[in-house]
C-alpha positions as CSV (number, residue, x, y, z in Angstrom):
1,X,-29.0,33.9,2.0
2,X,-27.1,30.3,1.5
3,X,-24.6,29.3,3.9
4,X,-21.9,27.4,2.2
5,X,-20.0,24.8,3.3
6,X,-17.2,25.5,4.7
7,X,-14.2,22.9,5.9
8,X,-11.3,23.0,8.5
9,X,-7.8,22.1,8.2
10,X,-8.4,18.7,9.8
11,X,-11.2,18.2,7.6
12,X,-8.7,18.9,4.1
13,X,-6.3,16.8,5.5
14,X,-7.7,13.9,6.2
15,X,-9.7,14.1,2.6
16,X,-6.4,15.0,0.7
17,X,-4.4,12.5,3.3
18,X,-1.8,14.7,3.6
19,X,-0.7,16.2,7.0
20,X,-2.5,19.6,8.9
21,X,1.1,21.6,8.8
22,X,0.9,20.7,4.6
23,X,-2.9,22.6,4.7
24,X,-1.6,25.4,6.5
25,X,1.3,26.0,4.8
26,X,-1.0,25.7,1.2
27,X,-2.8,28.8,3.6
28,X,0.4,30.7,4.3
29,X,1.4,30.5,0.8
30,X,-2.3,32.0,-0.9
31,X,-2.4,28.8,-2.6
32,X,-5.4,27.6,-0.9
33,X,-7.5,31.5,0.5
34,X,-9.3,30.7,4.1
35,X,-12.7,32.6,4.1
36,X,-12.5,32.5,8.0
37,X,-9.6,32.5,10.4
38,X,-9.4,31.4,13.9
39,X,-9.8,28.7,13.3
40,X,-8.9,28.7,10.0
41,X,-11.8,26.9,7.0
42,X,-11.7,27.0,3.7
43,X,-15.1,27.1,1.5
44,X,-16.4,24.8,-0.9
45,X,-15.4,26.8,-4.2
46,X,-11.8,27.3,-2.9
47,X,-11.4,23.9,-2.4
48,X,-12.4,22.9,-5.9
49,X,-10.5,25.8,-7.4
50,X,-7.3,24.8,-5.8
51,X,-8.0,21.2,-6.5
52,X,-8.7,21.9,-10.4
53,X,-5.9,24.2,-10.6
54,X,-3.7,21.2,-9.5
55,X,-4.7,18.6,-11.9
56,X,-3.7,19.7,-15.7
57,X,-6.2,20.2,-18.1
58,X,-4.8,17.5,-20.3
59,X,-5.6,14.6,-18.0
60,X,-9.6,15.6,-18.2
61,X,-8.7,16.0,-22.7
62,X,-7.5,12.2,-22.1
63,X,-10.2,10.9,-20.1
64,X,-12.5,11.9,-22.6
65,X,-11.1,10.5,-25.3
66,X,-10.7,7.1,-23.1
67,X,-14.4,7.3,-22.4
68,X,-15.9,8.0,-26.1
């Protein structure tokens, strides 16, 4: 069994730097899916779901060709 790493609110915020209510609100919305509540933390995977699910496809297609 693996215990994955989990982060809080405060945690997203400050790495995002964006405010707490803007992470809870992200929450309340099912755009970002807590895996425990009280208090609420977010896993690893959901984190970088959310986060690729933000930044379009096209940027990575461009860095690519900017790199080769």
């Amino acid at each position: 069994m693996s215990l994955q790493e989990t982060f809080t609110v405060r945690d997203l915020a400050r790495a995002f730097d964006v405010g707490e209510n803007y992470i809870f609100t992200l929450c309340r919305n099912g755009r970002l899916n807590p895996t425990e509540t009280k208090p609420i933390k977010i896993n690893r995977e959901e984190v970088r779901r959310f986060v690729e699910d933000k930044i379009p496809s096209d940027l990575f297609e461009l860095l690519d060709k900017q790199i080769t």
